[in-house]
N, C-alpha and C positions, 0 to 999 in steps of 0.2 A: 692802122698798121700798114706801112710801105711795105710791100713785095719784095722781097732779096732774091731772088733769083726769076728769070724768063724760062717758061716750058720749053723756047728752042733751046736751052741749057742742057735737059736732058733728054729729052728727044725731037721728032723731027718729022718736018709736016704734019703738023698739030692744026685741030680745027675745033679745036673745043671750048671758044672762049664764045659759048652762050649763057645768057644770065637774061634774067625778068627783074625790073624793079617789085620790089618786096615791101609789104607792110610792117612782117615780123620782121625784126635783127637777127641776121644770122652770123653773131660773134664767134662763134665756135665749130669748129672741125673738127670730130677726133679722127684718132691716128688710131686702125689695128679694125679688126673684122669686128659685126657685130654682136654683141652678146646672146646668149641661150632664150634669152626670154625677148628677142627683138627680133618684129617681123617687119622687112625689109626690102627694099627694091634697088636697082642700079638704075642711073641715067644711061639713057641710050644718045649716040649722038650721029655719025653720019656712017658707021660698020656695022657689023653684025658678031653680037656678043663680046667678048672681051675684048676683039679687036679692037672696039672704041678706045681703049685705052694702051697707048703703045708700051713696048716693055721698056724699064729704068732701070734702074739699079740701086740698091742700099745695102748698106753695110750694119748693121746689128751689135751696137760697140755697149759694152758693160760701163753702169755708170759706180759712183763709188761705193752705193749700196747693191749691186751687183745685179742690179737690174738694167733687162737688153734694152736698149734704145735705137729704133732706127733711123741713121743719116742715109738722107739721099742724095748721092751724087751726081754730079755736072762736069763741065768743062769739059774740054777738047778729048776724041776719042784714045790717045797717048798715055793723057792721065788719069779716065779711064782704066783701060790696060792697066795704068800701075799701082790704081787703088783695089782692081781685082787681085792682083800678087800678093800686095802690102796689108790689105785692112784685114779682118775678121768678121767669119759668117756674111761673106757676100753673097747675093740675092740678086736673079733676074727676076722684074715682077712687075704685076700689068697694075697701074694704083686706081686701082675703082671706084668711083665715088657712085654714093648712094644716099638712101634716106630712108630712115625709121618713121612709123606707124605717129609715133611720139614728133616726127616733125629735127628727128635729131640727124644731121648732116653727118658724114664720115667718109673716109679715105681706108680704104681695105687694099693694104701689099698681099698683093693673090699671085702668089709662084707662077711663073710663065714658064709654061711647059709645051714643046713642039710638037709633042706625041701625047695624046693620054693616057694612050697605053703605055707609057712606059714614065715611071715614075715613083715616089712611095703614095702611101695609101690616104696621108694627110693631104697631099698636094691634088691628086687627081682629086678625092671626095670635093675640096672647095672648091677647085673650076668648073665640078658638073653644078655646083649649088648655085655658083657664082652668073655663070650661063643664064639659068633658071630664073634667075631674080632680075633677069632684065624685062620681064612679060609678067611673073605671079611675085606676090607676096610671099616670101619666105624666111625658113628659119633654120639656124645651124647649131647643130651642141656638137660634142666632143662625145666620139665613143671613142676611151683610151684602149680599154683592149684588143679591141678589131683596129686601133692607129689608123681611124680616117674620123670623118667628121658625118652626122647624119643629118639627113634633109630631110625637111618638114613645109609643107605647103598648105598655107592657110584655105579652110573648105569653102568660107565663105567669103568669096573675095571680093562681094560686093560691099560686105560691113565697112569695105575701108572708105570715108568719102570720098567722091572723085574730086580732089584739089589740085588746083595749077602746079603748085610746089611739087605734086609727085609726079608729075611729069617734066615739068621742065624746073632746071635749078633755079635756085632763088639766086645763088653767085655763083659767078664764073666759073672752069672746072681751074684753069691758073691760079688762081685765087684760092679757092679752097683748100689745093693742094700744100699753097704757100702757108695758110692758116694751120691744117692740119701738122706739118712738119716743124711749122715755128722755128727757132735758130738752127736745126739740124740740119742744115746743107752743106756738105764739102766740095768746092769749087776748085781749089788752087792747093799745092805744095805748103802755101803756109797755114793751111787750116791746123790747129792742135792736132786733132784725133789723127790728122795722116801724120803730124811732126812726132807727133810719140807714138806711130806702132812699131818703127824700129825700121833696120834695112836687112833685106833681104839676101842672104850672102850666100855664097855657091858650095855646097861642101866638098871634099877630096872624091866620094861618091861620085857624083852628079860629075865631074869633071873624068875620072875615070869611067862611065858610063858611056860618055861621052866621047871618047876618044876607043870605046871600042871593049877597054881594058876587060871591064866587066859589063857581063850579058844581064838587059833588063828583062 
């Protein structure tokens, strides 16, 4: 699988194209955090904590069975800007790659938040878990009532073998990010998903606000 799109596409001064050659095949990337039952670590690469991974951008578009799918977006900081106006459920968020106990690769969109303190309770819970998993083994489930997520830290964290894979990637982090996202990249004006969310149009409000008429 050829690469569609370059990490300088969505961000910028990027150092993260470290890779080991590999025995095992690693065909697969999934896309989205890890499951309840998967104990988990981040790559670390030349920051500290999420830093490693700079923040992107995606867009969270319904597919025909009404299911969200996240496109990540590129190109020039303008278009940008105008797929934040235009698209739906857009998303600043740092893409963390990692790996399961199981040896399984992924890409986790972790909300990039400037403040921890200030936030909902989904967002902050996954960046203190997410933090965490770059030194221990850990694990995330979903408390819906309290709307955050809880963390779990395996006790013995020697049971895991010490393998090269969990520390250094077996592929590149460009690469897997490409793998995990697969055709979901919007780059340009003529990608579909931007041509059909519509245009943005000004209403008599927003112009009368605007001009003073009426106090926002």
């Amino acid at each position: 699988m050829s690469n569609i799109f370059k990490l300088n596409q969505v961000v910028s001064k990027n150092k993260y194209n470290k890779g080991i050659a590999a025995t095992q095949r690693f065909d697969v990337v999934d896309l989205g955090k890890p499951g309840p039952d998967d104990w988990f670590k981040l790559y670390t690469f030349d920051q500290q904590g999420l830093d490693n991974f700079q923040p992107c951008m995606i867009s969270r578009v319904k597919d025909p069975e009404g299911k969200l799918n996240p496109y990540l977006i590129g190109g020039s900081e303008d278009f940008k800007a105008a797929c934040a106006e235009k698209l739906p459920r857009i998303q600043d968020v740092h893409l963390a790659y990692g790996i399961t106990t199981h040896k399984r690769l992924f890409i986790w969109p972790v909300v990039y938040l400037e403040d921890l303190n200030e936030g909902i309770g989904w967002h902050i819970s996954a960046c203190e878990i997410a933090n965490a998993a770059f030194t221990r083994w850990t694990q995330i489930r979903s408390d819906k009532p309290n709307s955050r997520y809880i963390h779990l830290d395996l006790d013995d964290q020697d049971q895991v073998p010490k393998e090269k894979v969990f520390e250094t990637p077996p592929i590149d982090y460009e690469t897997a990010v490409n793998k995990a996202f697969k055709n979901r990249y919007i780059g340009s004006e003529d990608h579909p998903v931007f041509k059909n969310a519509g245009s943005v149009l000004e209403t008599n409000f927003q112009k009368k606000t605007m001009k003073g008429i009426i106090k926002s």
